[in-house]
C-alpha positions as CSV (number, residue, x, y, z in Angstrom):
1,X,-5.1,-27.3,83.0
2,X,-2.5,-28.9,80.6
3,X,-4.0,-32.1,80.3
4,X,-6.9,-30.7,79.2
5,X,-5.4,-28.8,75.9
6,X,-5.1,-32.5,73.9
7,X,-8.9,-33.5,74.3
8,X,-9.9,-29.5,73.6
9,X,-7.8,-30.2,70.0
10,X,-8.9,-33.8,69.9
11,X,-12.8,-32.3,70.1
12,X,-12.4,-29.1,68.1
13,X,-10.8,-32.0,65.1
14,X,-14.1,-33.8,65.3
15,X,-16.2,-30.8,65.4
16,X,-14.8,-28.9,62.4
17,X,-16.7,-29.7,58.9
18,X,-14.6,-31.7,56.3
19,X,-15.0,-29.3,53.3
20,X,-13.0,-26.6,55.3
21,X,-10.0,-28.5,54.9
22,X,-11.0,-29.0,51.1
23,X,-8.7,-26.2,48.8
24,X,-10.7,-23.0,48.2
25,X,-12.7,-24.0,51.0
26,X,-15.6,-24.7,48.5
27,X,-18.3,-27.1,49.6
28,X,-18.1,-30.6,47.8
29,X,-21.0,-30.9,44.8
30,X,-23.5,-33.9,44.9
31,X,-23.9,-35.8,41.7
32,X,-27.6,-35.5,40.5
33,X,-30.0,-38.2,41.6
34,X,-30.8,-40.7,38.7
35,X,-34.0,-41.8,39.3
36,X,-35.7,-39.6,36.4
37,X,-33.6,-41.3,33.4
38,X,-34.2,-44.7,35.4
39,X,-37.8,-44.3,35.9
40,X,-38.1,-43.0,32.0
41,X,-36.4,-46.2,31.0
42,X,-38.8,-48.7,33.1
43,X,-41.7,-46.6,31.5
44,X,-40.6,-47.0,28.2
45,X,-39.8,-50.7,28.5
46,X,-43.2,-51.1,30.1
47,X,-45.1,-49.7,27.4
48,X,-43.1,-51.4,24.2
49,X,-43.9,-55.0,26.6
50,X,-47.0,-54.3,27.2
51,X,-47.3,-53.6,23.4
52,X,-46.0,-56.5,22.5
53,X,-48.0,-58.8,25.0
54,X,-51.1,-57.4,23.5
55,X,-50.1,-58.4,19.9
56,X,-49.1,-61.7,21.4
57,X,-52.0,-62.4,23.6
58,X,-55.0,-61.2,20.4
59,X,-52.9,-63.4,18.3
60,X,-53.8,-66.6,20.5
61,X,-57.0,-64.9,21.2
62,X,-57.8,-65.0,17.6
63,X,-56.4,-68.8,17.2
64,X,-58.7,-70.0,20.0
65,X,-61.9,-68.2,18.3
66,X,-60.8,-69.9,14.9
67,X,-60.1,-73.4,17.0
68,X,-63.5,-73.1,18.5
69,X,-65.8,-72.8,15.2
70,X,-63.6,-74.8,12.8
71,X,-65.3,-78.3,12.3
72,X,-64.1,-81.5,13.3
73,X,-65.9,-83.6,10.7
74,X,-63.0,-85.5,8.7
75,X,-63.4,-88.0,6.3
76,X,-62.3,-91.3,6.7
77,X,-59.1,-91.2,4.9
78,X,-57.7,-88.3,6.4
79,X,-58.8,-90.4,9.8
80,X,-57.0,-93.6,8.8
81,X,-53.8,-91.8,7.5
82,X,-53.7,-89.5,10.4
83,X,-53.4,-92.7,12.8
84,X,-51.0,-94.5,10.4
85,X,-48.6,-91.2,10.0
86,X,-48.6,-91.1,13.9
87,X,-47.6,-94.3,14.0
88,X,-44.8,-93.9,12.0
89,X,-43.7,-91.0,14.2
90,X,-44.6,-92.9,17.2
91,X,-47.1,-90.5,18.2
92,X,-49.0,-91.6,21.2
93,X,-51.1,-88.7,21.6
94,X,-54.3,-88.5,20.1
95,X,-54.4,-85.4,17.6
96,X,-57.3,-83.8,16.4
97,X,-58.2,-82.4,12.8
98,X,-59.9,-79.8,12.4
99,X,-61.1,-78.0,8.6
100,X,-61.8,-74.2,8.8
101,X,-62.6,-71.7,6.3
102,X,-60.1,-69.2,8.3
103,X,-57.2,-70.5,7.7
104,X,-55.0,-70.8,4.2
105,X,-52.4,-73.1,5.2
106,X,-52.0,-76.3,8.1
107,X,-52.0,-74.9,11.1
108,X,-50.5,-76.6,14.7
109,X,-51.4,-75.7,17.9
110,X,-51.9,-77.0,21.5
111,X,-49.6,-78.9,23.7
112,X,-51.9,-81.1,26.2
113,X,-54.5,-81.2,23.4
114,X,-52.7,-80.6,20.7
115,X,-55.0,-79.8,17.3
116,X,-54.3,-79.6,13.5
117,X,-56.0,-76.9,11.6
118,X,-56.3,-77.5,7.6
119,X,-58.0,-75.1,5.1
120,X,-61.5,-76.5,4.0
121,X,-60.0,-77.0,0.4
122,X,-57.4,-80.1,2.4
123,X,-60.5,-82.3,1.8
124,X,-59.8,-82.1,-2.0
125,X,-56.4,-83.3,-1.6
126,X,-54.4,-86.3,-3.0
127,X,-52.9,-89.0,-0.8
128,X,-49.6,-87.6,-1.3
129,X,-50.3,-84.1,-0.1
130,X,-52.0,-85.1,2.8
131,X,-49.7,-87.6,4.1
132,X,-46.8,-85.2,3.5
133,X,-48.8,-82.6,5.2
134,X,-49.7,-84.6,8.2
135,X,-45.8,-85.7,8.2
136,X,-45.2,-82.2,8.3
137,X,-47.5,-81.3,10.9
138,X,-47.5,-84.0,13.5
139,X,-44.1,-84.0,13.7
140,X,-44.5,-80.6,15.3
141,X,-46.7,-81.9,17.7
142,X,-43.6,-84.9,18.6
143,X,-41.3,-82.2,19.2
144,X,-43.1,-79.9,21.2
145,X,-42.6,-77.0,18.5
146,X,-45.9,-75.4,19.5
147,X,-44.6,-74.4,23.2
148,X,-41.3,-73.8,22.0
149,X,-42.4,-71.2,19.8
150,X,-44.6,-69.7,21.8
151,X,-41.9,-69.3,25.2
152,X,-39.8,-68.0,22.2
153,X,-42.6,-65.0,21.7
154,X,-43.3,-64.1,24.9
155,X,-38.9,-64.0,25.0
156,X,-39.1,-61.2,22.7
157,X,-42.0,-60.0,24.0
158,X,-40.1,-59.1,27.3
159,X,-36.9,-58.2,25.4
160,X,-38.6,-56.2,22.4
161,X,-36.1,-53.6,22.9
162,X,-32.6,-56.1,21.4
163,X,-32.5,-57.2,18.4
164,X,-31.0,-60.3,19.3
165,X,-34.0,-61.6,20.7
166,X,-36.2,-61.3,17.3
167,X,-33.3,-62.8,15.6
168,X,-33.2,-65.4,17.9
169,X,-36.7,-66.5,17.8
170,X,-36.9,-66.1,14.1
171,X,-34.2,-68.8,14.0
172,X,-36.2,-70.9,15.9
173,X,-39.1,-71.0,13.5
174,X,-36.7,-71.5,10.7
175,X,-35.5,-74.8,12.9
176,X,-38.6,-75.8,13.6
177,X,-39.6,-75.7,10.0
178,X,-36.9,-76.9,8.8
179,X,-36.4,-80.2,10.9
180,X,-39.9,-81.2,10.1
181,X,-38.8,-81.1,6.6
182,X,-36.1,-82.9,7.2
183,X,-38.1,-85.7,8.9
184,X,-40.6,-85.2,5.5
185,X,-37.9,-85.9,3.4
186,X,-36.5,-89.1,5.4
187,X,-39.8,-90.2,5.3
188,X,-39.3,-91.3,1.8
189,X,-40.8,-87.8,0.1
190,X,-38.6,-86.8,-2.9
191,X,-37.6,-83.2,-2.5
192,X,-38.8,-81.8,-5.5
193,X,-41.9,-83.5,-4.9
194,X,-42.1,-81.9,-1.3
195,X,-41.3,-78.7,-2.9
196,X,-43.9,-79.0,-5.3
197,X,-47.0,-78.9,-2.3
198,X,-45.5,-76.2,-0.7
199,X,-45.2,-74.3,-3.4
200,X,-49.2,-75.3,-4.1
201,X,-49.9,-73.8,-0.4
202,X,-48.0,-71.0,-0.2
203,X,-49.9,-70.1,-3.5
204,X,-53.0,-70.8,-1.8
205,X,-52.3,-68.6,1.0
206,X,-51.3,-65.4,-1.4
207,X,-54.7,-66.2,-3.4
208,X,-57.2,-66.2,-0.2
209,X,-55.2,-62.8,0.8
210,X,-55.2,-64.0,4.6
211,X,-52.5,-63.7,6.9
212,X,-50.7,-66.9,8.3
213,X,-51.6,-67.5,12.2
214,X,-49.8,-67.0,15.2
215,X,-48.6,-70.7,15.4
216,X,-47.0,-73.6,13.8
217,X,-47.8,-72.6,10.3
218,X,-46.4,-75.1,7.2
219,X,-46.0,-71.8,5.4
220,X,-45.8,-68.6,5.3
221,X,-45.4,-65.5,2.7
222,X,-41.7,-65.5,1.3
């Protein structure tokens, strides 16, 4: 049948496998799967963030064990200038002080119930060390530095692979630090002066050989 010839060809066009047509009538290679390199990669960034979650999670570990048997016994000047320095700052919240034996240097942590940590040697103080001190210190609390910080380390935590994202939250402890200074300074504090006490702690802190806390330290080995 002559009508029939068009829908044999039609068919027999259909039918026929594409890589006959192909030159050298080779079959067409497949590009190897990728799911070995992409499966090494999410193990490896699981491990280094699970690495770095630990670190991060024993550092607040060890900050709550500290928090929980410092003593909250303070004297009633460190009381009185602790209210009047939150006054100045406009401080509502009530802060606690705390004096341990494990810690070198002031020490800020907390957000709800925010708490400041002082070396047991802060009871020997002047009046001029602790008010610059609590300055210092409670103006971390008015700016929220502690949870800042700490959505800054779980950051690079999750990113521990860039570089970009220790810089970045190295920075912001460096702002942090340095805009409570700042606020020290406008506070009527002479610089050298200022420069003076932290020179005294950071001292401290190289004599007792102990490492500064995961948190809103005044200072820190430089």
């Amino acid at each position: 049948d002559v009508d029939a010839v068009p829908s044999l060809e039609k068919s027999a066009a259909i039918e026929v496998p594409r890589e006959e047509f192909e030159p050298g009538g080779s079959a067409p290679t497949t590009s190897p799967s990728p799911t070995w390199w992409m499966l090494g990669t999410l193990a490896l960034w699981s491990v280094g963030t699970l690495l770095a979650s630990t670190r991060l999670a024993l550092g607040g570990a060890r900050v709550a064990r500290i928090r929980r048997r410092a003593s909250d016994e303070a004297d009633a000047e460190w009381t009185a200038q602790s209210k009047a320095v939150a006054a100045q700052l406009g401080l509502a919240r009530p802060v606690r002080l705390l004096f341990s034996a494990e810690v070198a240097v002031p020490v800020t942590t907390g957000l709800v119930r925010p708490v400041v940590m002082l070396p047991q040697g802060a009871r020997r103080w002047n009046d001029e060390r602790r008010r610059v001190v609590l300055l210092h210190e409670l103006a971390h609390v008015r700016r929220g530095d502690w949870i800042a910080l700490l959505i800054g380390q779980a950051a690079s935590a999750l990113y521990w692979f860039h570089p970009l994202a220790w810089a970045t939250r190295m920075r912001m402890q460096k702002d942090c630090e340095r805009a409570c200074d700042d606020l020290v300074l406008a506070a009527g504090t002479r610089p050298s002066v200022y420069a003076a006490h932290l020179l005294s702690i950071i001292r401290s802190l190289r004599l007792s050989h102990q490492r500064a806390l995961p948190a809103g330290a005044m200072a820190r080995r430089s």
